[in-house]
MARNU-522924 format. One record per residue (C-alpha): x, y, z. Coordinates in steps of 0.1 Angstrom, whole numbers, always signed. Each point is the difference from the previous one (the first is absolute). Layout:
// residues N
> X,Y,Z
...
// end
This chain:
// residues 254
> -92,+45,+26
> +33,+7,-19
> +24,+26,-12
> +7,-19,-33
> -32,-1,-24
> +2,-30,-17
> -28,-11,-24
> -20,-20,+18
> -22,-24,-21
> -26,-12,+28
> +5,-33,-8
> +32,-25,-1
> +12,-16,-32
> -14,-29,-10
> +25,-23,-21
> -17,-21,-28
> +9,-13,-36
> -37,+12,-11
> -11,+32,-5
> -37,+12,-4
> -8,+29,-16
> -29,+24,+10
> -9,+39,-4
> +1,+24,+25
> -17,+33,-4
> +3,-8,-40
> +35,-8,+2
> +16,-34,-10
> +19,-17,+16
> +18,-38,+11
> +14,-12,+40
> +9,-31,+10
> -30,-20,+11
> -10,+5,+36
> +8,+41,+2
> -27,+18,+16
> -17,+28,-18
> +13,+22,+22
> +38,-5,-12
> -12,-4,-31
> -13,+38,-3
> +29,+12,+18
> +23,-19,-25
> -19,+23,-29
> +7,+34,+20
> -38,+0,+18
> +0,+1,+37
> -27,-13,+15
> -10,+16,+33
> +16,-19,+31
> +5,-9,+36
> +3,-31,+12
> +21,-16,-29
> +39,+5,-4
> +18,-23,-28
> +21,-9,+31
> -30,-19,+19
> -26,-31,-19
> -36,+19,-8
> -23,+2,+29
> -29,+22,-13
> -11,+19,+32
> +2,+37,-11
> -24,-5,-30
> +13,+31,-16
> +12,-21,-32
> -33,-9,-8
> -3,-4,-43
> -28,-7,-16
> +5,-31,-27
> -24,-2,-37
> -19,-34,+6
> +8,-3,+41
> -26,+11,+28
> +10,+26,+25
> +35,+20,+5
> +20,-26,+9
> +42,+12,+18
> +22,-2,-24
> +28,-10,+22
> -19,-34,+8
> -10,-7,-38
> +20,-15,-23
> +2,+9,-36
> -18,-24,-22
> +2,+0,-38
> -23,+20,-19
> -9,+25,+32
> -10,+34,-3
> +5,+21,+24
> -10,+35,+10
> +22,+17,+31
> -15,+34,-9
> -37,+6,-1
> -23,+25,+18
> -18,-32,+21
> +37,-8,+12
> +8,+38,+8
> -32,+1,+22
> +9,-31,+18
> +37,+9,+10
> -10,+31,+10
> -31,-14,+22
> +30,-28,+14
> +26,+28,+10
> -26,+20,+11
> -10,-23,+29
> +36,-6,+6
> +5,+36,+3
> -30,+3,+24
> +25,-20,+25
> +30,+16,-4
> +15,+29,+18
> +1,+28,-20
> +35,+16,+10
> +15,-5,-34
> +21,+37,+6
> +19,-19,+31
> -3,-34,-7
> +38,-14,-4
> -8,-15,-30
> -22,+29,-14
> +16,-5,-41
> +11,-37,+6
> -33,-13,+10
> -21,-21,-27
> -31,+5,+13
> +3,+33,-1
> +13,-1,-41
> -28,-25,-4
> -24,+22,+11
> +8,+26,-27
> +2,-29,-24
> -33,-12,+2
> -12,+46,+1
> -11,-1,+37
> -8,+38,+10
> -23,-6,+32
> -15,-21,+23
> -37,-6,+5
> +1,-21,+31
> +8,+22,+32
> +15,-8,+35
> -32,-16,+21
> -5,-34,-8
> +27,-23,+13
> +36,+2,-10
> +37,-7,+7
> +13,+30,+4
> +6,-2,+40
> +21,-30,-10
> +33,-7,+20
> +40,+3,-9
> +20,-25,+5
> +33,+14,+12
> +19,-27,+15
> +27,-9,-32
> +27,+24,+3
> +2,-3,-40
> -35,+9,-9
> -34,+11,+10
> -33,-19,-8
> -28,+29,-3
> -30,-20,-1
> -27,+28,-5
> +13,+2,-38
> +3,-38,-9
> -26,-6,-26
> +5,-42,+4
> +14,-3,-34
> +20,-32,+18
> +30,+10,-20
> +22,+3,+33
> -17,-38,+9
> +9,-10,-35
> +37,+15,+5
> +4,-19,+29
> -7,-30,-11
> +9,-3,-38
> +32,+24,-3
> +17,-4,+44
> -21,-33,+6
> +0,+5,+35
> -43,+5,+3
> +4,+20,+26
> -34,+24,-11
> -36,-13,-4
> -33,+18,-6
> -16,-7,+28
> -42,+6,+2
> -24,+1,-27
> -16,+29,-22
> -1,+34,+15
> +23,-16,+33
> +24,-14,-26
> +39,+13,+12
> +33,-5,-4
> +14,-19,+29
> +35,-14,+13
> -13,-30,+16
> -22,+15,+22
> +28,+22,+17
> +25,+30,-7
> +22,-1,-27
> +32,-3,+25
> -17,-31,+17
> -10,-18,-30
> +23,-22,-24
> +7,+29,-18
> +35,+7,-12
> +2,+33,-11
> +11,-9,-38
> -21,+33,-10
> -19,-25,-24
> -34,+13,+10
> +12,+37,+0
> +9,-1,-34
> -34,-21,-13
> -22,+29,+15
> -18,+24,-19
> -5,+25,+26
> +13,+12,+32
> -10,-22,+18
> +32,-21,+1
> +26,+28,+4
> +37,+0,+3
> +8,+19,+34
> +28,+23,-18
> -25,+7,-26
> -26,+11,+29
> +27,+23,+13
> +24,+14,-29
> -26,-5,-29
> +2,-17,-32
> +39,-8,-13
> +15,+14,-31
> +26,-17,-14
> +3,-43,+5
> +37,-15,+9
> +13,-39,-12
> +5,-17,+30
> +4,-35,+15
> -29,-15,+21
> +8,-12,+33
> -26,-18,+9
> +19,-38,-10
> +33,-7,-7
> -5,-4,-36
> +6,+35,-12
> -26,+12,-21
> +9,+37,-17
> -34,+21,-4
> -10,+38,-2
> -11,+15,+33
// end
């Protein structure tokens, strides 16, 4: 989560002498060979509904929320995972896609604490600006089957708190890890239902974590919250400063 709204186009930039040239929802248009759908419709002003993709992180394709549907291809493929092939049609707005984002948040909703109101990052949280994306207005699935709502905090960093009854296992803290700090100090650890976000097994302070805030600023919810956020809300205004993590020096707006 983040103070500064940059345009975020799900995917990174790809680099290529060749450009292909499709049309999305009847628009034209031409990117360098290898851009994902995904980018591609955000490059033309359409945002496609998102989760687990950020332009900051390669494609991964867990959230299926950017499902498209393609003339001439079978099924409703992610359109952060395909790549934009010459001649492609593609449709990121139809009634069949609708129902399916809805039905997706829907069962991510039906695991997720509903304290929006008090919820630190109630008007920073993705999920929660997904949800109105895709037109969620209720829930069909209740409380009784199994859930992971009981799910424990982790406490222990004095920097930030790791809320694991909201994580939705969109890996994007993982992927934060080890693509932007490379110090792979998270995993998902299990399978299906049991899959979680894990610091080797341990608590954050025990594990190789190094508190770059890497993973804090990859997640889409609250589950990964800065501690001054928890206690004196969302900040206001951003300041240029120097990092201090390494001697090199790098200015950035915090």
């Amino acid at each position: 989560m983040t103070l500064l709204h940059e345009p975020d186009y799900g995917t990174p930039a790809v680099k290529s002498d060749i450009e292909v040239e499709l049309v999305i929802d009847g628009m034209p248009t031409r990117v360098p060979a290898g851009t994902s759908v995904m980018r591609a419709a955000a490059l033309l002003g359409t945002a496609v509904p998102k989760l687990c993709a950020t332009d900051s992180l390669e494609a991964f394709g867990s959230c299926r929320l950017c499902l498209v549907e393609i003339d001439g291809k079978k099924g409703t493929p992610a359109s952060c995972t395909t790549p934009c092939e010459p001649g492609m049609v593609v449709h990121t707005q139809t009634p069949k896609l609708e129902k399916m984002r809805r039905g997706v948040m829907e069962l991510y909703i039906s695991d997720h604490p509903l304290d929006c109101l008090t919820c630190p990052a109630n008007g920073d949280c993705e999920l929660q600006d997904m949800a109105g994306v895709v037109g969620l207005r209720d829930v069909r699935y209740g409380l009784e089957g199994a859930n992971h709502l009981d799910a424990p905090t982790d406490d222990s960093n004095p920097y930030f708190s790791f809320d694991e009854s909201k994580c939705i296992a969109c890996s994007r803290c993982v992927r934060a890890c080890d693509e932007v700090q490379g110090t792979f100090a998270l995993t998902i650890e299990g399978r299906g239902f049991d899959s979680k976000v894990s610091p080797g097994g341990t608590d954050f302070m025990s594990s190789d974590c190094v508190s770059c805030g890497a993973c804090v600023q990859a997640c889409p919810t609250s589950t990964l919250q800065e501690k001054t956020v928890i206690q004196i809300g969302i900040p206001t205004r951003t300041v240029e400063t120097t990092c201090a993590y390494c001697g090199v020096g790098c200015s950035f707006k915090a």
